[in-house]
N, C-alpha and C positions, 0 to 999 in steps of 0.2 A: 297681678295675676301670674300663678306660676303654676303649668301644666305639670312638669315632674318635679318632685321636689327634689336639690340637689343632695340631701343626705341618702336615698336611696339609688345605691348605686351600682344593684347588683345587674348586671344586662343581661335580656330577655333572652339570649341566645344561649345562655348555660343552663338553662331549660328546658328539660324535656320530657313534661307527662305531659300526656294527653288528655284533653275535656272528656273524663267518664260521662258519656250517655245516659249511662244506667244510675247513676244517682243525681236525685236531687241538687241542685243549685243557683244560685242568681241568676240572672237575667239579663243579659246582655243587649242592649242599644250601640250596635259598632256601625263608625260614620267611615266609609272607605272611599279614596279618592281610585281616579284609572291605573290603568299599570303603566302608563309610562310615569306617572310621580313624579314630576315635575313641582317648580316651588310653588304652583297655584293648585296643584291638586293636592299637595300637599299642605300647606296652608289652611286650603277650605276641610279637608277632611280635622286637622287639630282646633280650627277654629269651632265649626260647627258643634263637633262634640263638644266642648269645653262651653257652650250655648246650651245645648241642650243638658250637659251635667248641671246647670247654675238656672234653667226654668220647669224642668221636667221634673213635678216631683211624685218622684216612686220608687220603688225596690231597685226599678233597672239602673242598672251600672252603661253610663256612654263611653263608649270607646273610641277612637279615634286609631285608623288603621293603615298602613302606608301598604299601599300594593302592590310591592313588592319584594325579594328575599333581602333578608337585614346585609348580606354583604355589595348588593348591588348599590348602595347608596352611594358606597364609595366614588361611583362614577359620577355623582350627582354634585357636583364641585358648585355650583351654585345652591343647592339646598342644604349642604354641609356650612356653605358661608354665612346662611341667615342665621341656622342654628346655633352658631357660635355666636353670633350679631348681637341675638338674644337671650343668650343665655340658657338654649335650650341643649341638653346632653344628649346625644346621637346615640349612645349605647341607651338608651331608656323610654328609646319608642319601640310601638311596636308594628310589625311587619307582618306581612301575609304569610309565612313558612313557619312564626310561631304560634297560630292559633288555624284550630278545626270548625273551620265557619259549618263545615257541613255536618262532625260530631254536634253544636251546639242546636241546629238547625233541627237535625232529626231528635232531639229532645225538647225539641220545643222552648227553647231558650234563646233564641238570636231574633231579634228584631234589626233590618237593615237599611241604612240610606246611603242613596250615592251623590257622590260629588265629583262634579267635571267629567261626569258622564253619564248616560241614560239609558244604557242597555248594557248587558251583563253578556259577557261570551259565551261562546256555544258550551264550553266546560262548565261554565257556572252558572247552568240553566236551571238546577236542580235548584238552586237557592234561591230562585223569582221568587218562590211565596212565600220569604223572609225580606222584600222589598217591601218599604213602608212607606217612602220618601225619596223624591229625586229633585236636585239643584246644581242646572249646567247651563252653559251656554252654549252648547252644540248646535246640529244641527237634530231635531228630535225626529230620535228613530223609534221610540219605544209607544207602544199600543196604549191606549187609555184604560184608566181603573180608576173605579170609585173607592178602590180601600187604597189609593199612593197617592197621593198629590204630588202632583209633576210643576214646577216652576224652572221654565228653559227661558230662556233669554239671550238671544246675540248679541251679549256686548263682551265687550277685550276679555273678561277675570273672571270667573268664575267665585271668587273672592270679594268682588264684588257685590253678586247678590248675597254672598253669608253677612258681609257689613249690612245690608241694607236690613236683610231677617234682624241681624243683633238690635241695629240702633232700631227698628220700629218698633221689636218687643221686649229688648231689655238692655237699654242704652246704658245701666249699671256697669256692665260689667267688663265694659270698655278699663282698658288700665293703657299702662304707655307698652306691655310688651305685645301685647294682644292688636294694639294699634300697631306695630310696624312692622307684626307679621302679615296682617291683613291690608298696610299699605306697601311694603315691600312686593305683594304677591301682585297689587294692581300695579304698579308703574313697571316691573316687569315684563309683564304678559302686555299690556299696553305700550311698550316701548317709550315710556319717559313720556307716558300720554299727547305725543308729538301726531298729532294731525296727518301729518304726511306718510306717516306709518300702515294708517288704513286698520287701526287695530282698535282706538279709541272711540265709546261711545259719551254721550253724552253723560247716562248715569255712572258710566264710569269716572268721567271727570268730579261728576256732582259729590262720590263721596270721598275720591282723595283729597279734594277742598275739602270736606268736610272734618277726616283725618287733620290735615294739617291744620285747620283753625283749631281745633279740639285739643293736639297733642302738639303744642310750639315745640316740642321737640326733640321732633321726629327729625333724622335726618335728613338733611337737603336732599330734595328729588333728584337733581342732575346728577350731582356724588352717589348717591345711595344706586341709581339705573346702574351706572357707571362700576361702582363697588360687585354688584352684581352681573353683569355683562361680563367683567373681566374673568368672576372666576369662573363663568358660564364658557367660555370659551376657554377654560386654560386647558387645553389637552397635551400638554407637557407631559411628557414619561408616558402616556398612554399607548400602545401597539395597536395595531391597524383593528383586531379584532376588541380593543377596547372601545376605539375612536365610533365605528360602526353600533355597537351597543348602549354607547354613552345618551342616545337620544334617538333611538330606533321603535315603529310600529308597523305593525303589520296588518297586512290582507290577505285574507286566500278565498280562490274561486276554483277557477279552472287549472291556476298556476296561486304557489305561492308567493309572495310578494313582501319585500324590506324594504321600508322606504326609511333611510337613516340623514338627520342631520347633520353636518360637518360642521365644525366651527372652523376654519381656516380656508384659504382660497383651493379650489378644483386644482389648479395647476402643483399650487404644493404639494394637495395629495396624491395626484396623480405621479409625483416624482419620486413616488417611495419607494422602497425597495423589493423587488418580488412583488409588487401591487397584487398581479393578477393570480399569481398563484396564492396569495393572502385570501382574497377576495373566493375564489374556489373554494377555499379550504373551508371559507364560512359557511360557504351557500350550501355545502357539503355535510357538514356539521350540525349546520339546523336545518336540513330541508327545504332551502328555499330555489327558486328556480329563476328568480332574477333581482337582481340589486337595483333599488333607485339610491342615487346619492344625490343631495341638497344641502348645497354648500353657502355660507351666507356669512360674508366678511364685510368690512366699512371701509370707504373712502376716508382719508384723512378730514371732509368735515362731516364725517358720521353717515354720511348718503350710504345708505344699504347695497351689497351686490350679491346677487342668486346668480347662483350656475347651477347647471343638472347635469347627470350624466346616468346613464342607465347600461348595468352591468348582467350578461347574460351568457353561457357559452353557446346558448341555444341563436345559431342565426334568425330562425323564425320570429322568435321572441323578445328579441333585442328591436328587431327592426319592428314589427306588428305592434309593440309597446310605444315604441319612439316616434313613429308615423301619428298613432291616437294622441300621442302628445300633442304634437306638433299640429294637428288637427281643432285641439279641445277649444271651444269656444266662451265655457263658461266654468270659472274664467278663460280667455285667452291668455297661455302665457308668455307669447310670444319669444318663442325659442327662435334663436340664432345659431345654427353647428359650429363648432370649433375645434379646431384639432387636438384629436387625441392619439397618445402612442402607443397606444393598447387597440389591438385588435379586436376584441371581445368590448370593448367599449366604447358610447356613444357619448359624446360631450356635447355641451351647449351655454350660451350665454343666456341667463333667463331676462326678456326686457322687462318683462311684468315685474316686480320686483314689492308688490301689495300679495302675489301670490305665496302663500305660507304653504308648510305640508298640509294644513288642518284644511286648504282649498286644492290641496293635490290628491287626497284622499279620495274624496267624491267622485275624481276623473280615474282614477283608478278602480273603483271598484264600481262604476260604469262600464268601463272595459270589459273588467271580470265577466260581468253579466254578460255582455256579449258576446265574449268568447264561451262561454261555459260549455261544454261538449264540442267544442268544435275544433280541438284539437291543437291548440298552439303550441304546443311543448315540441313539436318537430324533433329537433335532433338534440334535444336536448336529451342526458342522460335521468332516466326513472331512478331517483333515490326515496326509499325510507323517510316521508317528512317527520321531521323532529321536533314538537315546541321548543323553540327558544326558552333558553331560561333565562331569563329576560324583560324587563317590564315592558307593556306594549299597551295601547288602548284597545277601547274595547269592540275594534273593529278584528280583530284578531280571531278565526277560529280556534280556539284553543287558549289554552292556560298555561301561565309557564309554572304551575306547580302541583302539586298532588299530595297524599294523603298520607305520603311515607315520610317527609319530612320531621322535624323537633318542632313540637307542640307547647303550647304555656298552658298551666293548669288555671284554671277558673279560682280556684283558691288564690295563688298569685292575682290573676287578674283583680280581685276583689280588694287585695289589700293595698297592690299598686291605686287603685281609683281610690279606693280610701282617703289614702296620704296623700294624693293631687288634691283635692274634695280638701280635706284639711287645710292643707297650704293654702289651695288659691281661695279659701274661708278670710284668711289672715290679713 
C-alpha cells in the first residue's frame, strides 16, 4: 500500500486556487485528525482515509487531512521520522491551510470524520453538519446524533480503534507500510505498551500482537518506541518560542490558557536565557494570560519524571491557578514546590507521574468554569487575544487558521486521489 505515489511530487503548498463553490465537482470524504497532529492523530487521519478509499464505493474522493499549517510539521520531529520510516513524502500531504473545508461545505460537497477527537472548536462550528463520523479515545464531550456514529473508547491510540475498524471490515488491505504506521502510532502513544505507564489498554495490547504476528517484520517494539522518543524529544536548534509550540494546546475561559510539553528537564529550561522576557513575549504574541509548562524527561532506567511550572505576570493568576493545582484530586497530582529563579514563576516536582496533559486538561478547564466572571486576571495586563497559529486540540476556543490562506483546487485534489487509488491498486 502506498498513500502517495512517489513520481508525483509536486507539493500541495505551491498551490493556490481555491475550491469554486459555484461550480460543480466531486465530492469529498476528508478524514481530519485534532490540531495538535501528533503521530496518532496523524496516523488515524491517513490510515482511516486510505480504509474508507479501499471499502467505500462511490463517487466520493477520501481525503485524509493533517490539522494543521504545512510549515508547522516541521516542529513535529517525531512525525517527520515515521514518514521517512515509511516511506511517506512530507511535501505530498495535505494540510488544513490548503483546502476550504468551509468553501467545499457551503456547496454541498464535504462529508467529514474526525479522528482523535470528538468535538470541533468554537471556529469550526459551522462545519457540525458536515460531521458524519467520529473515532477517539477521549473523554466524550460531543452530544448524540443519529446521523454520526460516535465510537470513543479510552484506550492509549487512537490508532488503535482504526486497526480494529480495518481488520473487522477489511483485513485486505493491511500491507507491511500500513502496518507500522498503525503499529508505530500505538507503541507510541502507549509508551512501549509498558504497564507502568498507565497509558496501555488491553485492546490496545490485543492488536499490537496482533500487528506483530501478522507483520514479522515490523520493527522491534523497544527500538522502534525508542527510534521515536528520540526524535520526539530532539529540540536541538529549537528557540524557546519553538520549544513552547513544538507540542502546545489550549484553553480559554475566563483567562486564556497554554499548556505546552517540554521534552527536557524544568531545570534546563528554566536556565535559558532571558527565559522570562521569552515567555512574555509569547503570551504577548498569542494572547494568552498564563503558561503551564510540563516537562517530562527519563531516569537513566526509563522511569518517567514530570515537573510543572506555571507561568504568569498576573500574581492573581499564577497563585489562584497553582493553589487549584495543588488542590485537584482527580487526578491528584501530587505537586511538590521547587525552586525557581523567576519571579513570575511557579515550579514543582509532579509525584503523580501517570498524570499526562490529556488528565491536566480536565483540571483546567474545571478551574475555567469556576473562575468564569469572577475576575482572576487581577493585575494582569488586558491584551488583544490572538489564536495561535498553532496546532492545538480541540479544546481550544478558536482556530488557528482562516479563510485568507492558499487553497488546493478540487481538480488537484481529484487527480492526487486518483494516482494514490492507482498505486495503492498495484
Amino acid at each position: 500500500m502506498t498513500f502517495y505515489p512517489p513520481h508525483n511530487r509536486q507539493s500541495c503548498g505551491q498551490i493556490n486556487v481555491k475550491v469554486n463553490s459555484d461550480q460543480p465537482g466531486p465530492q469529498f470524504h476528508v478524514v481530519m485528525g485534532n490540531e495538535a497532529c501528533d503521530v496518532d492523530s496523524m496516523v488515524s487521519a491517513l490510515a482511516f482515509a486510505y480504509f474508507l478509499s479501499k471499502t467505500v464505493h462511490s463517487e466520493m474522493l477520501a481525503l485524509p487531512l493533517l490539522n494543521i499549517h504545512q510549515s508547522d510539521l516541521l516542529l513535529r520531529s517525531d512525525n517527520l521520522f515515521l514518514l521517512r520510516q515509511t516511506g511517506l513524502s512530507p511535501d505530498l500531504l495535505l494540510f488544513r491551510d490548503q483546502l476550504d473545508l468551509r468553501a467545499l461545505h457551503r456547496a454541498g460537497r464535504l462529508q467529514l470524520t474526525l479522528v482523535d477527537h470528538n468535538v470541533l472548536p468554537s471556529s469550526d462550528s459551522d462545519l457540525e453538519g458536515a460531521v458524519v463520523e467520529v473515532i477517539d479515545h477521549h473523554l466524550l464531550e460531543r452530544e448524540p446524533s443519529p446521523s454520526c456514529p460516535v465510537t470513543v473508547e479510552t484506550v492509549g491510540s487512537c490508532a488503535t480503534l482504526v486497526t480494529e475498524r480495518i481488520v473487522q471490515k477489511a483485513p485486505q488491505i493491511l500491507d507491511q507500510q500500513l502496518a507500522q504506521l498503525l503499529y508505530a502510532a500505538v507503541v507510541l502513544d502507549c509508551v512501549n505498551m509498558a504497564p507502568a505507564a498507565g497509558k496501555v489498554t488491553p485492546k490496545d495490547s490485543q492488536y499490537a500482537a496482533m500487528l506483530e504476528t501478522r507483520f514479522p517484520a515490523l520493527p522491534p517494539r523497544g527500538a522502534l518506541f525508542q527510534a521515536l522518543q528520540n526524535a520526539k524529544f530532539d529540540v536541538s536548534g529549537l528557540n524557546t518560542q519553538q520549544m513552547l509550540l513544538k507540542d502546545m494546546k489550549a484553553v480559554s475561559g475566563s483567562l486564556n490558557v497554554a499548556v505546552s510539553v517540554l521534552y527536557i528537564t524544568l531545570e534546563e529550561f528554566l536556565q535559558r536565557a532571558e527565559l522570562e522576557a521569552e515567555l512574555s513575549g509569547f503570551c504577548q504574541k498569542f494572547g494568552f494570560d498564563l503558561l503551564l509548562l510540563m516537562t517530562i524527561s527519563f531516569t537513566e532506567s526509563k522511569e518517567p519524571i514530570r515537573e510543572l511550572a506555571v507561568f504568569s505576570h498576573s500574581a492573581t493568576c499564577r497563585e489562584q491557578v497553582s493553589q487549584y493545582l495543588e488542590q485537584a484530586r482527580n487526578p491528584a497530582l501530587n505537586l511538590c514546590p521547587i525552586s525557581s529563579p523567576h519571579p513570575h514563576i511557579i515550579a514543582y516536582q509532579q509525584g503523580n507521574t501517570l498524570a499526562s496533559r490529556k488528565k491536566l486538561l480536565p483540571i483546567i478547564k474545571d478551574f475555567l468554569k469556576e473562575q468564569d466572571g469572577d475576575g482572576c486576571q487581577g493585575d494582569a495586563e488586558e491584551e488583544e487575544s490572538q489564536v495561535p497559529p498553532t496546532p492545538m486540540n480541540s479544546l481550544v476556543e478558536g482556530c488557528p487558521l482562516d479563510d485568507g490562506l492558499p487553497h488546493i483546487s478540487a481538480q488537484d485534489l481529484e487527480e492526487k486521489v486518483s494516482k494514490m487509488a492507482a498505486r495503492g491498486g498495484n
